[in-house]
C-alpha positions as CSV (number, residue, x, y, z in Angstrom):
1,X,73.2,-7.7,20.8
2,X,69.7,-8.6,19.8
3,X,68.7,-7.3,17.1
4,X,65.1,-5.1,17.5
5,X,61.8,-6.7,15.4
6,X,59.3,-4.1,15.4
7,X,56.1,-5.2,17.0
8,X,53.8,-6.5,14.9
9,X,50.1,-8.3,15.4
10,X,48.1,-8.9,12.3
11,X,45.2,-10.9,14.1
12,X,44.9,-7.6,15.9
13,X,44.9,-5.7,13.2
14,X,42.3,-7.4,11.3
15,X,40.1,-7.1,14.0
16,X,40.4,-4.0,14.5
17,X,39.8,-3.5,10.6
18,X,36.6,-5.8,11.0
19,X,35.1,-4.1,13.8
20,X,35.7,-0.9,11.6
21,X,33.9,-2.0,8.7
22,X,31.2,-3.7,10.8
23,X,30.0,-0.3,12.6
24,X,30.4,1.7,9.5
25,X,27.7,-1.1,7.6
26,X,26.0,-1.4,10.6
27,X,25.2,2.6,10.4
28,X,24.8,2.6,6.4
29,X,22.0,-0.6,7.1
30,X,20.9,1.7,9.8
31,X,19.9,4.5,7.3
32,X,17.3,2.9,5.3
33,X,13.6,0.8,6.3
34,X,11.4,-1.5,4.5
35,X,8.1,-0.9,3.9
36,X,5.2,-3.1,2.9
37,X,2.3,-1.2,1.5
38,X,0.2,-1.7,-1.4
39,X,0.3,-1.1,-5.0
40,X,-2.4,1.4,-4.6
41,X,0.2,3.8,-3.1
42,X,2.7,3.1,-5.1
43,X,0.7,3.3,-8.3
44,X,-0.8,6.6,-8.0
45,X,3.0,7.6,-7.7
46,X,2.2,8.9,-3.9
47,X,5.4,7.3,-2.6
48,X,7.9,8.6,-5.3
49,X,6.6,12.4,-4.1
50,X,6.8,11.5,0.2
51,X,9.8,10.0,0.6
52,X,11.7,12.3,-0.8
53,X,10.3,14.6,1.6
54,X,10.6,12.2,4.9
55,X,14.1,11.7,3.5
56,X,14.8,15.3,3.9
57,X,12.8,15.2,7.3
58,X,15.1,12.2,8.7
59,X,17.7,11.4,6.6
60,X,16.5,7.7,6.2
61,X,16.1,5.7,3.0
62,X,12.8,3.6,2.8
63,X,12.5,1.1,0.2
64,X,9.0,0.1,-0.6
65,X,7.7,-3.4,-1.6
66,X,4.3,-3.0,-3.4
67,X,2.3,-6.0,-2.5
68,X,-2.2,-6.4,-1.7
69,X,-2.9,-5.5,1.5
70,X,-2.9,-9.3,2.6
71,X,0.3,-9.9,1.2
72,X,1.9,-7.0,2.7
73,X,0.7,-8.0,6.4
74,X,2.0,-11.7,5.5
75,X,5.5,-10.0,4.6
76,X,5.4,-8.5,8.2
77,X,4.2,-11.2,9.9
78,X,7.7,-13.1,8.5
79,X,9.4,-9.8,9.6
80,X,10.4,-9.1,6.4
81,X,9.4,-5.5,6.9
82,X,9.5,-2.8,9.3
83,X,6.6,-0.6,8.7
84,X,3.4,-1.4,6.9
85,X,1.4,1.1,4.9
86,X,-2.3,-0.8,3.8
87,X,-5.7,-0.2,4.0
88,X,-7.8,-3.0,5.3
89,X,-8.7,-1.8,8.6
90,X,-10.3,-4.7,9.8
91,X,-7.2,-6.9,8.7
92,X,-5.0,-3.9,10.2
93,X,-6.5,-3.7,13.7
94,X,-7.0,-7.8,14.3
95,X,-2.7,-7.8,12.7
96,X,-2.4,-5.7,16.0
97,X,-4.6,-7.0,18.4
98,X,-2.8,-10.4,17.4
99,X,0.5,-8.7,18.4
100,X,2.4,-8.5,14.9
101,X,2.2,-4.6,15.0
102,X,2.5,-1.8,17.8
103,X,0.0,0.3,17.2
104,X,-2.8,1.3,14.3
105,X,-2.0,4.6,12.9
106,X,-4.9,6.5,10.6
107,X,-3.2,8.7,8.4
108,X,-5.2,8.7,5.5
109,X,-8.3,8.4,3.0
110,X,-9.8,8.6,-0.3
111,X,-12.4,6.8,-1.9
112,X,-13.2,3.5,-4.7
113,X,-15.0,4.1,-7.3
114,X,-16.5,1.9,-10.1
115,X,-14.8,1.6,-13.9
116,X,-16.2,0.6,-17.0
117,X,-16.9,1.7,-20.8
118,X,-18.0,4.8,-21.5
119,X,-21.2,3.1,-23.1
120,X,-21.8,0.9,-20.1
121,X,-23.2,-1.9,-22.1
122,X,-24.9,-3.4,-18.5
123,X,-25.9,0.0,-17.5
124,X,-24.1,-0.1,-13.8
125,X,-23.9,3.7,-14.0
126,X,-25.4,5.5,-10.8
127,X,-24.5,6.3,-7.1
128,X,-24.9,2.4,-5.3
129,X,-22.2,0.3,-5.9
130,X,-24.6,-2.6,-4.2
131,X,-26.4,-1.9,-6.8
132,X,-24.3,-1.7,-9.8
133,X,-22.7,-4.8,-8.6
134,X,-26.3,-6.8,-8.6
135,X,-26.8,-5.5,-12.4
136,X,-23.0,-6.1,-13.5
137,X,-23.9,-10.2,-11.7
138,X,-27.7,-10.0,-13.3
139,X,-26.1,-9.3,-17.0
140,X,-23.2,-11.7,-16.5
141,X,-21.0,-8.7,-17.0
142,X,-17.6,-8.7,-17.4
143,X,-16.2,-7.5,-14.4
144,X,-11.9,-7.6,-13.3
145,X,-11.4,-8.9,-10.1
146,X,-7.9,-8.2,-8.7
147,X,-8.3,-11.3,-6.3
148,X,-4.6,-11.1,-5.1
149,X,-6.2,-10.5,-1.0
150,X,-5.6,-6.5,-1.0
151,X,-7.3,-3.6,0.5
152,X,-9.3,-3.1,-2.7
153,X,-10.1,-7.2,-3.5
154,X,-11.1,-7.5,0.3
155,X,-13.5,-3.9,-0.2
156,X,-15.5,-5.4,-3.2
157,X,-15.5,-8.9,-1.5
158,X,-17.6,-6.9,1.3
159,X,-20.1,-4.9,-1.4
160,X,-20.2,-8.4,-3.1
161,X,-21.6,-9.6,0.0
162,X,-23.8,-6.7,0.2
163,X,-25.3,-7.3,-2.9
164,X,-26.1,-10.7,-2.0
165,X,-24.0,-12.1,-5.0
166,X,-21.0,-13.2,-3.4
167,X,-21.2,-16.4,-4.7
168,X,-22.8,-15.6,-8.1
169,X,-20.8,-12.7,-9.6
170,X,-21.8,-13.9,-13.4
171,X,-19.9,-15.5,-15.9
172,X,-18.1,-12.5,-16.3
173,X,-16.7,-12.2,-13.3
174,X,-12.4,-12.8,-13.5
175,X,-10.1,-12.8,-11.5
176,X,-6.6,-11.3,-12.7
177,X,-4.1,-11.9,-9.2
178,X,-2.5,-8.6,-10.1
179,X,-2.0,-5.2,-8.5
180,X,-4.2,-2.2,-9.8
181,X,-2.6,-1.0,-12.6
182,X,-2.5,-4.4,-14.8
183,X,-6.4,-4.9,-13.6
184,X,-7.2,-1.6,-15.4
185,X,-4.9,-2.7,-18.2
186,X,-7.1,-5.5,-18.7
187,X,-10.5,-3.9,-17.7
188,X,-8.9,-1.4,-20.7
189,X,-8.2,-3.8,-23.4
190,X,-11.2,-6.3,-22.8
191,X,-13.7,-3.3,-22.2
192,X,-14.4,-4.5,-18.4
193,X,-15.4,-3.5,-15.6
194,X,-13.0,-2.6,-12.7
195,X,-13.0,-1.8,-8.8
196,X,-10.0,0.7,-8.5
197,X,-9.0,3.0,-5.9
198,X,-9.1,7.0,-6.9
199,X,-5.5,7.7,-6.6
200,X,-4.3,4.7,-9.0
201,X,-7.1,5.6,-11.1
202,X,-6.0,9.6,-11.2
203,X,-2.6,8.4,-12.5
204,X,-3.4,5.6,-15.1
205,X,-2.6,6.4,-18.7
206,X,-4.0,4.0,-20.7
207,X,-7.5,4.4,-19.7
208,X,-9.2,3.9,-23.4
209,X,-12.4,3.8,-23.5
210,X,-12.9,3.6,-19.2
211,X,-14.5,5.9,-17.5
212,X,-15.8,6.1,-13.7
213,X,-19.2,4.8,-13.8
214,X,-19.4,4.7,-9.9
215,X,-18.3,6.8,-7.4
216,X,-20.0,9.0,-4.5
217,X,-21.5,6.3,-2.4
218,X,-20.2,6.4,1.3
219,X,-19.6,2.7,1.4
220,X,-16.8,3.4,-1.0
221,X,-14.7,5.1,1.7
222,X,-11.2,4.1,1.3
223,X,-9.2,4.8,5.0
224,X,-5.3,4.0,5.1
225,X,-3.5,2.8,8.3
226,X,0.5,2.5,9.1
227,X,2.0,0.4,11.8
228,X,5.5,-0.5,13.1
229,X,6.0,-4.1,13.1
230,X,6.3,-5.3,16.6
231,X,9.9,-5.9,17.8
232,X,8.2,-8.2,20.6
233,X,7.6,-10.5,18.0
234,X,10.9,-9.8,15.4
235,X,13.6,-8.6,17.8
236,X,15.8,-7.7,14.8
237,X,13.3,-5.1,12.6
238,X,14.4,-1.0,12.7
239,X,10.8,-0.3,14.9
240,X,12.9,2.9,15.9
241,X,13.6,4.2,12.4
242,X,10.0,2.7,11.5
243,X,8.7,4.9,14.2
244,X,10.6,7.8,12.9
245,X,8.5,7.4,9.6
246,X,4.9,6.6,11.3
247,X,5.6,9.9,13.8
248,X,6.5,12.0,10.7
249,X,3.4,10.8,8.2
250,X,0.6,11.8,10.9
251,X,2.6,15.1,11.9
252,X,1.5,18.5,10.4
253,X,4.6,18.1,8.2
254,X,3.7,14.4,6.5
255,X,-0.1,15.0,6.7
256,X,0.8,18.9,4.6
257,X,2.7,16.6,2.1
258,X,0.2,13.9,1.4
259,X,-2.3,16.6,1.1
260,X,0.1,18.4,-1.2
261,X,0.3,15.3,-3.9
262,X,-1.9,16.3,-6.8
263,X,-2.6,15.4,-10.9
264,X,-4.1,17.6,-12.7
265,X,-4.5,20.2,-10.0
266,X,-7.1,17.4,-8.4
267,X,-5.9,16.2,-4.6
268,X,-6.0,12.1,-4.3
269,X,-5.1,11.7,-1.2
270,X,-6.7,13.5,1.7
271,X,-4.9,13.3,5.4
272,X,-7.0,12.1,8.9
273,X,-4.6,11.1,11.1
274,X,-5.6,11.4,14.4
275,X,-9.6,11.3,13.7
């Protein structure tokens, strides 16, 4: 009589086991995004008060990289990211029309403004930043340039232009390739003068002896765009989940929290989406 072996097949098994583990990562991977957005948002603490709140909205995780504006659309263009968050419409809408993103987004806006000493030793103080710019070149002032390719470095690249002294800033003029917060660190500590958006401003601390000098002037407009990064062009980025996030920040829901985000009782952020 033959004696009975139970049946036993551990190539099975461990596939079996494999697939397990492989569709339970899969759906943990499948719970969180990358986004690429800019230091602004990140810096005026925006992002640590909406994401909790899409979180609760969709259940997805969304980890932020902080880069400039250029930066962040390079990340994207590598596919390194799922959904951009930035503000450099012009950059924004050719990133599109070039067929890295799916579609241009407006969700929302505040404004730059103009930092410096309180004494203004160059006297840049007033309602032109054209102006301010072409006495802060004139006086070989000493003016913080983030020069890292953001939203804000490509914005006072434009008034620059504007005020005819893009090639001329003054021996003054630096450039720091750093995000927002270090420039007004060093604007703080060398008694400079700084291009920074509101909302960074609103939440710096060490602010010295700054002050806004600038602010007011419609060519200061600061609009923000989101995209989802085409899946034409990077087959294996989460442009559903991504959507998820972009359908949710221009809904009543995510344009009522943005507009909810305040310091000091004073709003920086103010929502457009769909105008």
């Amino acid at each position: 009589m033959k004696s009975f072996k139970p049946f036993c097949a551990p190539a099975l098994l461990y596939k079996a086991l494999a697939a397990i583990i492989l569709v339970a990562s899969g759906s943990a991977f499948a719970q969180s995004i990358t986004m690429a957005s800019t230091t602004s948002t990140e810096q005026s603490g925006l992002f640590g008060y909406l994401l909790p709140e899409f979180k609760k909205a969709s259940g997805l995780d969304t980890k932020v990289v902080a880069l400039g504006t250029g930066q962040a659309l390079d990340m994207a263009r590598r596919g390194d990211a799922d959904v951009l968050f930035v503000h450099d419409q012009v950059a924004e809408e050719k990133f599109v029309a070039d067929g890295w993103g799916v579609k241009r987004y407006a969700v929302m806006y505040n404004d730059f403004i103009l930092v410096g000493p309180k004494n203004d030793p160059v006297g840049a103080k007033g309602k032109d930043i054209v102006q301010a710019l072409q006495t802060l070149a004139a006086a070989n002032g000493n003016f913080i340039s983030r020069g890292d390719k953001s939203g804000t470095h490509a914005a006072e690249l434009r008034y620059w232009k504007l005020a005819g002294a893009d090639a001329a800033k003054g021996s003054g003029y630096k450039e720091c390739g750093c995000g927002m917060g270090p420039a007004l660190n060093i604007a703080a500590s060398s008694g400079g003068y700084v291009l920074a958006d509101r909302g960074t401003w609103l939440n710096f601390k060490n602010r010295a002896d700054l002050a806004v000098l600038v602010e007011g002037d419609t060519k200061l407009f600061n609009q923000y765009g989101v995209m989802v990064v085409s899946p034409a062009k990077h087959p294996h980025v989460k442009s559903q989940d991504a959507q998820k996030f972009v359908d949710w920040v221009v809904s009543p829901a995510g344009q009522q929290a943005i507009a909810g985000y305040k310091i000091g009782g004073e709003q920086l952020f103010f929502p457009n989406a769909g105008k």
